[in-house]
C-alpha positions as CSV (number, residue, x, y, z in Angstrom):
1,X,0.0,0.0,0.0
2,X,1.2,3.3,-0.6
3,X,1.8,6.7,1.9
4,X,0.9,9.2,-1.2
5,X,-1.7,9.2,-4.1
6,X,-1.5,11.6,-6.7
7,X,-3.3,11.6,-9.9
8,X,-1.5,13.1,-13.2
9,X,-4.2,14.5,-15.7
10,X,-2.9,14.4,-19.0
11,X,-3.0,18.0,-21.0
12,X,-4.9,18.5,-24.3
13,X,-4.5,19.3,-28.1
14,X,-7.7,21.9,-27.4
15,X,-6.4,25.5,-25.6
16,X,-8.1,28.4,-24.6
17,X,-6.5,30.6,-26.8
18,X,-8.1,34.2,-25.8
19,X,-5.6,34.7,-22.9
20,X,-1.8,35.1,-23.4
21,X,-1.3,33.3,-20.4
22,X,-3.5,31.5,-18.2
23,X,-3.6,28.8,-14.9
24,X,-2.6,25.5,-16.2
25,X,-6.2,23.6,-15.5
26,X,-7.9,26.4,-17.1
27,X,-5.7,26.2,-20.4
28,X,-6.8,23.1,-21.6
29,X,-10.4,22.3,-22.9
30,X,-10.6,19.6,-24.3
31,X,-13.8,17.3,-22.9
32,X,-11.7,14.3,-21.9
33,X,-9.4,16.8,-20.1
34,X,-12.0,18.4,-18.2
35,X,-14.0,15.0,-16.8
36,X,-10.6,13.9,-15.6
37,X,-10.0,17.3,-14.2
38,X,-13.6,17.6,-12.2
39,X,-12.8,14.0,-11.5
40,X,-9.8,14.6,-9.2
41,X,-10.9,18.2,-7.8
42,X,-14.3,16.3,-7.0
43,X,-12.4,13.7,-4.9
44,X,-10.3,16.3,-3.3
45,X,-6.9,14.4,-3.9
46,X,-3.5,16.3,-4.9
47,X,-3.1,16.1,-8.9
48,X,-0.4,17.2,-11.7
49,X,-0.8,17.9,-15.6
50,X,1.6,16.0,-17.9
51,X,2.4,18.2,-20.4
52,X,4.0,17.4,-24.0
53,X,5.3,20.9,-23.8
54,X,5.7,21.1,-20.4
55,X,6.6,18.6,-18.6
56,X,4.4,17.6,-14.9
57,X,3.1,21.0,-13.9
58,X,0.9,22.0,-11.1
59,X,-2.7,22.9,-12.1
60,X,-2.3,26.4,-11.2
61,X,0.7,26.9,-13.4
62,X,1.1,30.1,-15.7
63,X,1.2,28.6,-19.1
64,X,0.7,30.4,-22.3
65,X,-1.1,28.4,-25.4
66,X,0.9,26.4,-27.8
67,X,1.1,24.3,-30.6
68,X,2.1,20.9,-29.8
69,X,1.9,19.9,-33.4
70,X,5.4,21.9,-33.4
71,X,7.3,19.3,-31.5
72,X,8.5,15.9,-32.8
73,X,8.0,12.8,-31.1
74,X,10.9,12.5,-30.2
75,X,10.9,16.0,-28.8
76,X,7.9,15.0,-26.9
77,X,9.5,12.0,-25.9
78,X,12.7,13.6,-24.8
79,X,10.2,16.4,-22.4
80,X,8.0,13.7,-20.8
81,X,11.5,11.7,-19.8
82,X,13.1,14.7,-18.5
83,X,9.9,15.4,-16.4
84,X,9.8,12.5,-14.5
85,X,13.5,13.0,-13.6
86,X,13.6,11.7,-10.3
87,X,14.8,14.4,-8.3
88,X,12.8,17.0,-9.8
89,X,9.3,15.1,-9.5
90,X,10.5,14.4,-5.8
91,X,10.7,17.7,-5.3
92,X,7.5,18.7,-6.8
93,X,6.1,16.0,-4.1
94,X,7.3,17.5,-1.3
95,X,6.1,21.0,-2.4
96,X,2.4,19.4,-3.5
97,X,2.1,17.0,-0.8
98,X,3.6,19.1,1.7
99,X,6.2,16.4,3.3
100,X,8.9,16.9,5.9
101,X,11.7,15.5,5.9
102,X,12.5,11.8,7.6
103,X,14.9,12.2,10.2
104,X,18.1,10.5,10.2
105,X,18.2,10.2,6.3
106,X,20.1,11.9,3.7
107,X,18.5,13.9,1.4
108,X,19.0,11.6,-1.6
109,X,17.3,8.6,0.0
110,X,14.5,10.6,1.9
111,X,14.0,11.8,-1.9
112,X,14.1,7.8,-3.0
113,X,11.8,6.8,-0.2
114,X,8.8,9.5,-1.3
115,X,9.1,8.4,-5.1
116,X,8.6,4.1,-3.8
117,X,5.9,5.2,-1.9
118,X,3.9,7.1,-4.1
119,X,1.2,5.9,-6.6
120,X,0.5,7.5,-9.5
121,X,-3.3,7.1,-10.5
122,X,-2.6,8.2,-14.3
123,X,-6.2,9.4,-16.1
124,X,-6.5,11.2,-20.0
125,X,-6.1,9.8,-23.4
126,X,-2.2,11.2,-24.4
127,X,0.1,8.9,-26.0
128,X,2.8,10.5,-23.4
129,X,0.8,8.5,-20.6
130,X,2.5,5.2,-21.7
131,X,5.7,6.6,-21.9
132,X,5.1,8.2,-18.1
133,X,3.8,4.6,-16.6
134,X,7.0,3.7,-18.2
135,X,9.2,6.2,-16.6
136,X,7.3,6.2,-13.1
137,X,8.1,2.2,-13.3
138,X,11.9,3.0,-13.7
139,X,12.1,4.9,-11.2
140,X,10.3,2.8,-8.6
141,X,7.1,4.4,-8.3
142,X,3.5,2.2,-8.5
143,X,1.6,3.3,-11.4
144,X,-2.5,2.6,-12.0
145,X,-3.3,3.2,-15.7
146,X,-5.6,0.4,-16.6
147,X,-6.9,2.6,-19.7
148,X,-7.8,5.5,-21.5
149,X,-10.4,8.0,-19.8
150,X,-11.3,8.5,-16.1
151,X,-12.6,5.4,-13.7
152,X,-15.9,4.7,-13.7
């Protein structure tokens, strides 16, 4: 069993594109994107957005609208691997989740210790979802992503 939960939403092809800039679960539109999103703000739980552009963001992230038909797949590829750099997505957990330290432990393994007890609950319809159970999986985190869409 695991000590965290947090659910990644995955972003969408459809922006609103009337505001320069705008918060991150606001910017996308699309209706798969927003049944995920009233989903997890219904069940109260902590969530990210995977982003092809990106990378994991929190939903109240200033992003500005973009194309994603302007990266490669293997640009997208490259973004979605360097977002689940373990260190990085560590730290977004302690900031999200609000953790304190374990005491006794250096920082690395205390770091280690969040990301194997932490299950991702992965919801949306992006290709990039596969390649995020896969990188989740390397680095020792449980991942639910049984399919496309939100649990019924």
């Amino acid at each position: 069993m695991s000590k965290y939960e947090v659910y990644i939403v995955s972003a969408s092809v459809e922006q609103d594109w009337s505001e320069k800039a705008i918060e991150a679960h606001s910017l996308y539109t699309s209706p798969m994107f927003c049944a995920c999103k009233t989903y997890v703000e219904k069940k109260g739980s902590p969530w990210l957005i995977l982003s092809d552009m990106h990378g994991v963001v929190w939903p109240d992230t200033m992003l500005a609208p973009y194309d994603s038909a302007q990266l490669s797949d293997q640009e997208k590829s490259h973004r979605i691997e360097r977002a689940f750099d373990p260190d990085a997505l560590a730290s977004t957990l302690i900031v999200t989740l609000q953790i304190q330290p374990e005491r006794g432990l250096a920082m690395s393994q205390w770091k280690k210790n969040i990301l194997s007890q932490t299950k991702f609950i992965l919801l949306g319809e992006s290709d990039s979802l596969g390649l995020a159970v896969t990188e989740l999986g390397l680095i020792g985190s449980q991942v639910e992503f049984s399919h496309k869409g939100i649990p019924a």
